[in-house]
N, C-alpha and C positions, 0 to 999 in steps of 0.2 A: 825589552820589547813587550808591549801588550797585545791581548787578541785583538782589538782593531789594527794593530800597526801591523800584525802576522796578516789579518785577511787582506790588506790592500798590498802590505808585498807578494804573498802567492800569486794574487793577480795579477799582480804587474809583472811576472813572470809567465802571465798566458794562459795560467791555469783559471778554471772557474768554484769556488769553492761552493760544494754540493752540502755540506752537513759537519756542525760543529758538535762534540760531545765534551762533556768533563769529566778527565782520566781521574782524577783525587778529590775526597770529598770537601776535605778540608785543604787544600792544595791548591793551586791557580794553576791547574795544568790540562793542556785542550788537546785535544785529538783532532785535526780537520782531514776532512775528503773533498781531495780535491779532482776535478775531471781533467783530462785533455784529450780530444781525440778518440771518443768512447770509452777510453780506460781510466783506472778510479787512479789515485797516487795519496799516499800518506804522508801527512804532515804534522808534526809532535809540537807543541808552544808548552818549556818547562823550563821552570826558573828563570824566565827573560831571554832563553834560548831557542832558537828555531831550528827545529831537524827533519831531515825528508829521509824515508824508509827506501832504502836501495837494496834491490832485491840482487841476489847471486845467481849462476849457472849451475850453482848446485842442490838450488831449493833453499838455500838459509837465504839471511836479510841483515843486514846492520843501518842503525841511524846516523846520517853524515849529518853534520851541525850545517847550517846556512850562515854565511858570512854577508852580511849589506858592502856590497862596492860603492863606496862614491862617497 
């Protein structure tokens, strides 16, 4: 997946994405912020994979990979 293909599937997920950055210099790897609802949501694009930051009840976080249905 490339960053165009990640910004339109966030989207099309609901979300609006607010702000793209690049995690690695030499890397193809993106950070996006994405909104819903007033609250921000994390989205990782690294190595052709897509993960969203799922936050815990205990204060920690892990990245769940995003799978395209269809």
């Amino acid at each position: 997946m490339k960053l165009g293909e990640a910004i339109v599937f966030v989207e099309g997920l609901g979300y609006s994405v607010a702000k793209v950055e690049r995690r690695k210099l030499f890397r193809k790897a993106y950070t996006l912020y994405a909104e819903f609802l007033g609250a921000i949501y994390l989205f990782k694009l690294d190595k052709g994979k897509l993960y969203k930051k799922i936050p815990l009840s205990s204060g920690k976080c892990f990245w769940a990979e995003l799978e395209e249905i269809g």
